[in-house]
Each structure stands twice: as C-alpha cells, then as structure tokens.
N, C-alpha and C positions, 0 to 999 in steps of 0.2 A: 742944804745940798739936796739937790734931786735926786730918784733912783730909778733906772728904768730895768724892770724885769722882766726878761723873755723866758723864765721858768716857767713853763703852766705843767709839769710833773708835782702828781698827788703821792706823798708818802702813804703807802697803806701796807702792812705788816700782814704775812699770809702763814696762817698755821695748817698743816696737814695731818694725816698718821701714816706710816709706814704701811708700803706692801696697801695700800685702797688708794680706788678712785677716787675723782673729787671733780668736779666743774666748778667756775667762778666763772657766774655771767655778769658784761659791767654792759649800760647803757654808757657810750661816751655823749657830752652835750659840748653845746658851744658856748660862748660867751651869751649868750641870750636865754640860755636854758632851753636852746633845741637841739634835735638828734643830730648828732655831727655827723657829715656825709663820706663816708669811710668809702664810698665807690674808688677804686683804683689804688688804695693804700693795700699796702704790704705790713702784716704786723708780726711780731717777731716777740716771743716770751720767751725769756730765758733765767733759768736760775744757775748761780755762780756761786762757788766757796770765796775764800778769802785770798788767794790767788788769782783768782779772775777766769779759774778754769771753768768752764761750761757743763753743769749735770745734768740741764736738760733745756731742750731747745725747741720751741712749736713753731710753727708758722703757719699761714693759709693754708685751710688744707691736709695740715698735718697738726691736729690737737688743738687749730684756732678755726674757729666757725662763726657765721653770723647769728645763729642759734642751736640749740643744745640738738647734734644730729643733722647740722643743714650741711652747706658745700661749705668751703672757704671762701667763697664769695664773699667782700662783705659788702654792704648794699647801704642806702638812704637813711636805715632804721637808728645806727650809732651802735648797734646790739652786737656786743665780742664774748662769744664763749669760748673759754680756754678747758681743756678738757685733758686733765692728767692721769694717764692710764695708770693700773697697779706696775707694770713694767718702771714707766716712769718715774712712780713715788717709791721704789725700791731703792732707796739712797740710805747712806747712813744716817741715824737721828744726830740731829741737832743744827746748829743753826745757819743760811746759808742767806745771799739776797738775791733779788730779784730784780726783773723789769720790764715794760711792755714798751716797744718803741713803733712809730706807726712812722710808714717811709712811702713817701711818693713824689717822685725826683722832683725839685729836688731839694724837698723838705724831708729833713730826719728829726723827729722831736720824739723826745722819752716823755711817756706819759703818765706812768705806774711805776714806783721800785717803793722797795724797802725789804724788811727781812721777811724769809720763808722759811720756815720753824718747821720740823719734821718729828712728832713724836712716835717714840715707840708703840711698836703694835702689839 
C-alpha cells in the first residue's frame, strides 16, 4: 500500500529558563536544500499548555524577524528569528508545546512544534 505525506512539520523539542531572554534562529530550506522564499508569509509562534490555552504568541514584527534585530519582513534569505523577551519566558516552569506555522493564503502549513520546557531560574 502506498503513502502520501503532506507533513513537512520537524518535531524539535525547545528548552528555556525562566524570567531570560532567548532567540532561536532557524534557516527554513526547501526540498532542494535552498533558502525558502518566506516573502509574503505570515508566521506565527505560539506556545500552549495542555488545554490548548495560548502563553505566548509572536508574529511578524512582534518577536518574529528575518534576523536577530531586523523588521518582521521576512525576505528571500529562509532566515526566522524568534525572539522571547524576559516578559515572555515568565511562565510557570515546566512543560508546555509549541509551534511555528507559516501562512500565505492560502496555504497554512505547521512547520515546527514539539515541547517547550521551561526551567527554573
């Protein structure tokens, strides 16, 4: 029996500490191993407890950049820095999940999730 799979979401597991900053910069690629062309996509990080409630929420512009300090532009390069202020990582410790979804109508494809781990400071 055949399978066809439209998942290209990568499990990758994110640990933090409490009350500190953090940036994770990802190079997105494409099936060829070049920089994915993120012009015009909307991307959206979100971490959630186990009810599905929202603890914290980036998007263009707001905590998502094309580089560490750039606009929310994203551009040609594939380059997403996510950028979690101390405000932000002021959650309670322990363990929550994640996920990066890239949206440009009108394709919505999750790219990133898995757990986001928060230890104590």
């Amino acid at each position: 029996m055949a399978t066809i799979n439209t998942d290209i979401a990568q499990k990758i597991d994110i640990v933090i500490r409490e009350n500190n900053s953090s940036v994770i910069n990802l190079i997105i690629s494409d099936s060829s191993g070049s920089a994915f062309d993120l012009t015009g996509y909307t991307t959206t990080f979100t971490v959630y407890d186990g009810n599905h409630s929202n603890a914290i929420t980036l998007t263009n512009g707001s905590g998502i950049s094309n580089t560490i300090g750039g606009s929310g532009t994203l551009d040609s390069t594939g380059k997403i820095s996510i950028s979690i202020s101390t405000a932000n990582s002021a959650l309670n410790t322990g363990t929550y999940k994640h996920k990066l979804v890239l949206t440009k109508s009108p394709s919505i494809q999750t790219w990133m999730y898995g757990n986001f781990k928060v230890n104590a400071d």
